[in-house]
C-alpha positions in Angstrom: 29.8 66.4 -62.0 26.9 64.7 -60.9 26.0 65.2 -57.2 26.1 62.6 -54.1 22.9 62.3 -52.8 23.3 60.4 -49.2 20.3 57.6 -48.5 20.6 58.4 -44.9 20.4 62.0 -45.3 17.0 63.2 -44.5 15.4 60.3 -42.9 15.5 61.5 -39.2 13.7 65.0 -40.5 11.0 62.9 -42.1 10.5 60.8 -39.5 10.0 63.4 -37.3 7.8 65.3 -39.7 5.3 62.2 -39.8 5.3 61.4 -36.1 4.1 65.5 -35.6 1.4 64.3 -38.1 -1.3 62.6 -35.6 -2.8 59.8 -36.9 -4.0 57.5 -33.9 -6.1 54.8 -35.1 -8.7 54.1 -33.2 -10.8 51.0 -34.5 -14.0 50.9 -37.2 -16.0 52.7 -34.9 -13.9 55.4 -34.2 -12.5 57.1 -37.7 -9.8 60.0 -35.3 -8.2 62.6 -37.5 -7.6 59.4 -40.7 -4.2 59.2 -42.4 -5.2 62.0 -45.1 -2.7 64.1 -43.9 0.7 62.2 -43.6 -0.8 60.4 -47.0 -0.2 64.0 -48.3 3.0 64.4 -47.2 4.0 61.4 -48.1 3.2 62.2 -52.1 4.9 65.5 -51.8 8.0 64.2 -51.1 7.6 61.4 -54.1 5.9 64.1 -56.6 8.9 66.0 -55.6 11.6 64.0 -56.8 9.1 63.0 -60.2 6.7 59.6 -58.5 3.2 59.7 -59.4 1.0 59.0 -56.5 -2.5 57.6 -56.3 -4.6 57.9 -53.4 -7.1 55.3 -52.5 -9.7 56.3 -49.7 -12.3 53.8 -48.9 -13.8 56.2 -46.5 -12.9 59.9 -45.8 -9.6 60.0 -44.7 -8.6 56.9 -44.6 -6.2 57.2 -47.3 -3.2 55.3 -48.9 -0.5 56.1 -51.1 0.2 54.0 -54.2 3.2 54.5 -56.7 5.1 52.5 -59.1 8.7 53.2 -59.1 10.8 51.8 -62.1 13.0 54.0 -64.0 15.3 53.9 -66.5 17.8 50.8 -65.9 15.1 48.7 -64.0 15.1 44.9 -65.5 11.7 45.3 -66.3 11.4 41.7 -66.9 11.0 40.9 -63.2 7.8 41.1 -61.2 7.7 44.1 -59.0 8.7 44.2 -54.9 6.2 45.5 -53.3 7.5 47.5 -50.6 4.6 48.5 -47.4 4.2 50.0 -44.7 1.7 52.1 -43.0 1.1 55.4 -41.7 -1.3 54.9 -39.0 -0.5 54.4 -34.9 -2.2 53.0 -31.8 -3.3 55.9 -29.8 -1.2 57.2 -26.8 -1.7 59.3 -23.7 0.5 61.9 -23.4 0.2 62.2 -19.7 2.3 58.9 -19.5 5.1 59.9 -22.0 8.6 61.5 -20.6 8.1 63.7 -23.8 4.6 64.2 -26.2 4.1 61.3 -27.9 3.2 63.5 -31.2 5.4 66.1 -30.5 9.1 64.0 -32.5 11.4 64.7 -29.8 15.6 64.2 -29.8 16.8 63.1 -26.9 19.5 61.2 -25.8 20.2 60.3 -29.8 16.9 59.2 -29.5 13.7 60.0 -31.7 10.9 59.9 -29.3 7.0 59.2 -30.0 4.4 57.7 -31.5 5.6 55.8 -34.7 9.1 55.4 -34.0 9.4 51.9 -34.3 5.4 51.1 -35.4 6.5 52.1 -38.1 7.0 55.8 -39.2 10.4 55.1 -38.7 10.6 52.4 -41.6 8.3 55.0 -43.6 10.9 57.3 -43.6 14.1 55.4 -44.6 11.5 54.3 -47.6 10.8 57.8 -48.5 14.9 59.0 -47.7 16.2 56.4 -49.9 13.9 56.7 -52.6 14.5 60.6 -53.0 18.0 59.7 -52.9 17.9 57.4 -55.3 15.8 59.3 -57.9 17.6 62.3 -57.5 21.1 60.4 -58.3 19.7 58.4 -60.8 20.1 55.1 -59.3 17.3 53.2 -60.6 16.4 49.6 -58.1 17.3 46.3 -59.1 14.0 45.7 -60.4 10.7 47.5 -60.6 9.5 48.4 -57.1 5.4 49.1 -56.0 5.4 51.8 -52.8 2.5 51.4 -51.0 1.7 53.4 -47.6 -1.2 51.6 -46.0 -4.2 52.9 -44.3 -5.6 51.1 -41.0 -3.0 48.4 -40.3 -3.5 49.3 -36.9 -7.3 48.1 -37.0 -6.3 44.8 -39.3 -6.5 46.9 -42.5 -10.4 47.1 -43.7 -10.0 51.0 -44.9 -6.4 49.7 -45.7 -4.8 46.3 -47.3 -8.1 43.9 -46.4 -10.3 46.6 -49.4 -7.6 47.0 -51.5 -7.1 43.3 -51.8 -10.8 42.9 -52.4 -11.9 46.1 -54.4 -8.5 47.4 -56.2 -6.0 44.0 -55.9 -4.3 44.5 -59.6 -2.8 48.0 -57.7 -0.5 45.2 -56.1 -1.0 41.7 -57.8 1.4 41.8 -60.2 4.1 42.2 -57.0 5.8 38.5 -56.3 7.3 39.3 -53.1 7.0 41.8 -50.5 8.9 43.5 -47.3 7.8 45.7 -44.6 7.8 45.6 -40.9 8.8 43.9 -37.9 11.5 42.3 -39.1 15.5 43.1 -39.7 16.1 44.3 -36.2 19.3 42.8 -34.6 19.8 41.3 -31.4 23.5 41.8 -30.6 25.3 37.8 -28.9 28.5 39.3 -28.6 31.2 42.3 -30.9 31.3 39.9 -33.7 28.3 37.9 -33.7 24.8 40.0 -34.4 21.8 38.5 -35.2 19.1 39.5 -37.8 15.9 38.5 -37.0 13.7 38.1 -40.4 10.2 37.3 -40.2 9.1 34.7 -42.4 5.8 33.6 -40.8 3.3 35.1 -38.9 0.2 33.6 -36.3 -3.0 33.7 -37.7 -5.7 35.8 -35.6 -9.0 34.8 -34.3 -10.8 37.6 -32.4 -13.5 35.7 -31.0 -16.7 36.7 -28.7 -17.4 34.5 -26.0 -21.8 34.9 -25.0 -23.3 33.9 -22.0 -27.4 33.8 -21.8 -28.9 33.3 -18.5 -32.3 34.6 -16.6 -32.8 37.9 -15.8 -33.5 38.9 -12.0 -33.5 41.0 -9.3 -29.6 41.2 -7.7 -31.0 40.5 -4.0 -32.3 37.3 -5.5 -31.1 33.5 -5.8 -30.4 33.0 -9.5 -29.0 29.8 -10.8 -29.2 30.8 -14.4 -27.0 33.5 -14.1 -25.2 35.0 -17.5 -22.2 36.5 -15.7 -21.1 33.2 -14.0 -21.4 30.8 -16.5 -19.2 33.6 -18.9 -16.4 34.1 -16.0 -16.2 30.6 -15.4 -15.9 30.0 -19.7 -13.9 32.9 -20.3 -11.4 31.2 -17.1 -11.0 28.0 -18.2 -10.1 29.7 -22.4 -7.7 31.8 -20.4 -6.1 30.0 -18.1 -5.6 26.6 -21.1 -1.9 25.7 -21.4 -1.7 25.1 -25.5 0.7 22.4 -26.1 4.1 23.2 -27.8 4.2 23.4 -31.0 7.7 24.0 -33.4 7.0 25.3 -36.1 10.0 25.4 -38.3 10.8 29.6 -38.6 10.5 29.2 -34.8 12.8 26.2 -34.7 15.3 27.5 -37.1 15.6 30.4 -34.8 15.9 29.0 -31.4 18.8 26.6 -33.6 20.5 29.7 -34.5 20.1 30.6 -30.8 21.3 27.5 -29.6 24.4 27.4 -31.5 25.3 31.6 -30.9 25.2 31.3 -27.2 26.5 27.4 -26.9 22.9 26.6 -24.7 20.4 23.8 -24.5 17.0 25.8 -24.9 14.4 24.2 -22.8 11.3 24.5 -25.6 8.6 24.0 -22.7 10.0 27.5 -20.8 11.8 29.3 -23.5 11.4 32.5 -21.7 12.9 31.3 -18.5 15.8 29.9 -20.5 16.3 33.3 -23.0 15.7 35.6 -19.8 18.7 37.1 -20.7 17.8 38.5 -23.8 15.0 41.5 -22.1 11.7 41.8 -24.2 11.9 40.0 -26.8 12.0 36.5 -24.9 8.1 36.9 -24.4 7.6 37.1 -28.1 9.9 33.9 -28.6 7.3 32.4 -26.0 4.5 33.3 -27.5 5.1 31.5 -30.7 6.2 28.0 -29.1 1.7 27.0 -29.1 -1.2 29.0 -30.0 -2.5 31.8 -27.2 -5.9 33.0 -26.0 -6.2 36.2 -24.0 -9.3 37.4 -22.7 -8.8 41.3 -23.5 -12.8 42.7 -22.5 -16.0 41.7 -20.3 -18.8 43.3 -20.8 -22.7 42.6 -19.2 -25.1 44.4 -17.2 -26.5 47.9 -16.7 -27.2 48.1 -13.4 -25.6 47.2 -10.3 -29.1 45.1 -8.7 -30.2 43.4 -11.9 -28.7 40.3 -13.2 -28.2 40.6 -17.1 -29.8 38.5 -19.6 -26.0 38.0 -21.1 -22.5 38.8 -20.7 -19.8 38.7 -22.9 -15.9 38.3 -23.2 -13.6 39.2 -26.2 -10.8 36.6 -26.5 -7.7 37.6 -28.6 -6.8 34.3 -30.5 -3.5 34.0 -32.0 -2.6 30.7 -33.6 0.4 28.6 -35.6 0.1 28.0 -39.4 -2.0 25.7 -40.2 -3.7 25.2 -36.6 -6.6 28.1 -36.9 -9.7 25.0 -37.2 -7.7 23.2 -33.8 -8.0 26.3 -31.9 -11.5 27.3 -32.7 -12.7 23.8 -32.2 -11.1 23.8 -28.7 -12.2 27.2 -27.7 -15.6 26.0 -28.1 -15.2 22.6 -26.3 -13.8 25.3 -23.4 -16.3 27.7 -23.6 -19.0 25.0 -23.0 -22.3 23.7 -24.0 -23.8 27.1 -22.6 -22.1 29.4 -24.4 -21.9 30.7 -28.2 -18.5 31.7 -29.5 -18.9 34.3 -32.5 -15.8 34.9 -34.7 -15.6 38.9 -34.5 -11.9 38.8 -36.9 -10.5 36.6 -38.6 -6.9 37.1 -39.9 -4.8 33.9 -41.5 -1.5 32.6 -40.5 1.5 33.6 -43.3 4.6 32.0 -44.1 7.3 31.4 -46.6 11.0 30.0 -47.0 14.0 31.7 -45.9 15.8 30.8 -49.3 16.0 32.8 -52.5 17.8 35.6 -53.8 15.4 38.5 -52.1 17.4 36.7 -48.7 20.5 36.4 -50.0 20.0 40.2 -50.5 18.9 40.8 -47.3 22.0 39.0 -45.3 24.8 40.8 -48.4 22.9 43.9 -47.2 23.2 43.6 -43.8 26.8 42.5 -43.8 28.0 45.5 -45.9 26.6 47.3 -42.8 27.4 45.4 -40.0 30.4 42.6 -40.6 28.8 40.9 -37.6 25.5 40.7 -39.5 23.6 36.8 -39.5 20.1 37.0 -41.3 17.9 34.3 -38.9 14.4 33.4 -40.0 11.5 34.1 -37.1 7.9 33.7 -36.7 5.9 36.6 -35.6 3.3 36.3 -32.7 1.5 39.7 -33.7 0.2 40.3 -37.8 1.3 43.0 -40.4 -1.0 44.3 -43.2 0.8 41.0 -44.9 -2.4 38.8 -43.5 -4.5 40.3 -46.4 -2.8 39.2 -49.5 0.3 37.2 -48.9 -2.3 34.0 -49.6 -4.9 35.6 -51.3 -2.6 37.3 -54.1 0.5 35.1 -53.9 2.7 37.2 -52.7 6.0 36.0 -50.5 6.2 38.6 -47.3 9.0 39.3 -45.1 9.3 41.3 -42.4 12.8 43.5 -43.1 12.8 46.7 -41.3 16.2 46.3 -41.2 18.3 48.3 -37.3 21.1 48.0 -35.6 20.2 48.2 -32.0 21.7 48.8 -28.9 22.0 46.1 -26.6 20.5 47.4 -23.6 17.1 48.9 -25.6 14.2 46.8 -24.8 12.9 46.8 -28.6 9.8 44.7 -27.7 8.4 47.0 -25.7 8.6 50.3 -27.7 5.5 48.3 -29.7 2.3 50.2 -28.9 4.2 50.8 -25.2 4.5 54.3 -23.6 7.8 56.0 -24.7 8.0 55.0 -28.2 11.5 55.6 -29.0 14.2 54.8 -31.9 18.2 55.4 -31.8 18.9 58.3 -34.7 21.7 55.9 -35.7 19.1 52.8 -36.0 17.2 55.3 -38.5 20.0 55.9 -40.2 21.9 52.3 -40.5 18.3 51.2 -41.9 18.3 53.6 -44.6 21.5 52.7 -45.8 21.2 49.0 -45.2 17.4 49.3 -47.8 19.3 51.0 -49.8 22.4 48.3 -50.6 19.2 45.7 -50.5 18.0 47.8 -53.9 20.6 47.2 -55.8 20.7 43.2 -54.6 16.9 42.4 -54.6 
């Protein structure tokens, strides 16, 4: 008698063994403690249940997890889903948690911390359902490429960017791809949930705004002054109000909105209209135009000597298809005075919400959740997705796929202090990936 294996089984233990595993990410300059650890637990548990695992580190410690999973009963005649995700987390001070961010605490039926929802969580249904799987002998639909990335949280150059320019055949021969921020529900009433899949995502320009002026003593009259031609530049790229813009994952949601509540959504305040619906309005109003933040100013070394420049980092996000409008009119902004230096440059994604991988996704769901609707959406922020879903022609989606609870602020818990997810949200996702594995 062969023995039941349950998908959902061990994926609250894992995820609680990775978030104890620090592996704060913080940026190029900055290597932290690297993901060599949880990369090693990661193969343990897939060497455990028979996966080989590569590791491919760029630079010490920055390492990622590679394995090729198609047994026995796999139609081998299909190209490969790639599935991603990444091990790595923004940093977090634990002076402003209610419990240590590092420290996987249950409370409430709650799993607090760092990772919960960006995205340890997601790695651990992977790894629950996998084990499952392989240890009932209940090979995928078709063959399936596991990768754990490296640095998404720094826009992937120890992770996805040099694997798609150094090692891309580890993931080329993948047509389509899932992974994160995507799948999450967002509950219109008992019968009616929505499933928000991400099908696009804004391009990112990280962009360096530089101001030269005369140098001078502070007592002095200076008309040539760095820091007040940048304040007034960096104002006027802040402060621009981009135009509306649909694009049609963005439209196709707020239609699917429109029709679940029975409301007119006004397009030009789509957060005043959707107020209702907490956190996640802002990020439905950030992808009606393209958004520039000024995030750092930096000039000077003393407090009685004017600087010879200043400069301002401007976070750039843009629409498909609109990255040459917005750098074009951040210069026109920024002035005559100033250079504007392209510090990142990430593109826009997006594919159709059609074909059997979303068919698979909404059948899924629905054996889940009866109230289950698969929506497409367009994401404001970026995924390791950026750095090959063009450049290797691969179709990504975003299905990380949780039932959650009405009340919980789900925006937020990105990168925000108290990182939490429902035990029960772990646990739905788990056995949700897993129906999608025989479907796919």
């Amino acid at each position: 008698m062969k023995v039941q294996h349950t998908v959902d089984a061990e994926v609250v233990d894992i995820a609680r063994d990775l978030m104890r595993i620090d592996t704060s990410n913080y940026g190029p300059n900055n290597a932290g403690p690297g993901e060599r650890a949880a990369a090693e637990y990661v193969a343990e548990k897939l060497t455990d249940v028979g996966l080989e695992c590569e590791f491919v580190e760029p630079l010490p410690k920055r390492t990622t997890v590679i394995a090729n999973w198609a047994p026995e009963g796999t139609n081998l005649n299909r190209d490969p889903l790639l599935i991603h995700v990444h091990t790595d987390v923004v940093p977090a001070n634990a002076a402003d948690w209610t419990y240590p961010p590092f420290a996987g605490e249950i409370a409430d039926d709650m799993l607090w911390g760092r990772g919960a929802i960006d995205m340890k969580g997601m790695d651990a249904m992977v790894l629950s359902v996998v084990r499952a799987r392989l240890r009932a002998g209940r090979p995928p639909s078709r063959p399936v490429r596991l990768v754990f990335f490296a640095d998404e949280e720094a826009s992937g150059p120890a992770g996805s960017q040099w694997i798609t320019a150094n090692r891309p055949e580890l993931i080329a021969d993948c047509s389509e791809a899932i992974s994160e921020v995507g799948g999450f529900s967002l509950t219109v009433r008992d019968d009616l949930r929505l499933y928000l899949v991400e099908t696009a995502e804004k391009g990112l320009f990280w962009m360096k705004l530089i101001a030269e002026g005369t140098a001078g003593h502070g007592s002095m009259r200076n008309f040539d002054n760095a820091v007040t031609e940048l304040a007034a530049a960096t104002a006027r790229v802040g402060n621009y109000q981009w135009p509306v813009e649909l694009h049609p994952a963005q439209a196709a949601f707020l239609h699917a909105l429109e029709d679940a509540w029975g409301v007119k959504i006004e397009y030009d305040d789509v957060e005043t209209t959707l107020a209702r619906l907490g956190g996640i309005a802002r990020m439905i109003g950030a992808c009606m135009s393209n958004t520039t933040n000024p995030t750092r100013l930096d000039a000077g070394y003393a407090s009685n000597v004017i600087p010879t420049q200043a400069t301002a980092v401007i976070d750039g996000r843009f629409l498909p298809g609109k990255r040459d409008e917005m750098l074009a009119t951040v210069k026109e902004l920024a002035g005559e005075k100033l250079r504007v230096e392209i510090v990142s440059d990430c593109p826009s994604i997006e594919t159709e919400f059609a074909g059997q991988l979303v068919e698979a996704m909404q059948v899924a769901l629905q054996r889940e959740d009866s109230a289950a609707k698969a929506v497409p959406y367009l994401l404001s922020a970026g995924t390791d997705s950026k750095n090959f879903a063009d450049a290797l022609g691969i179709r990504c989606f975003g299905f990380c796929p949780m039932k959650l609870p009405p009340e919980l602020d789900f925006n937020a818990m990105f990168h925000g202090v108290d990182e939490r997810v429902p035990l029960e949200s772990l646990r739905f996702g788990a056995r949700v990936l897993d129906h999608f594995l025989d479907l796919a």
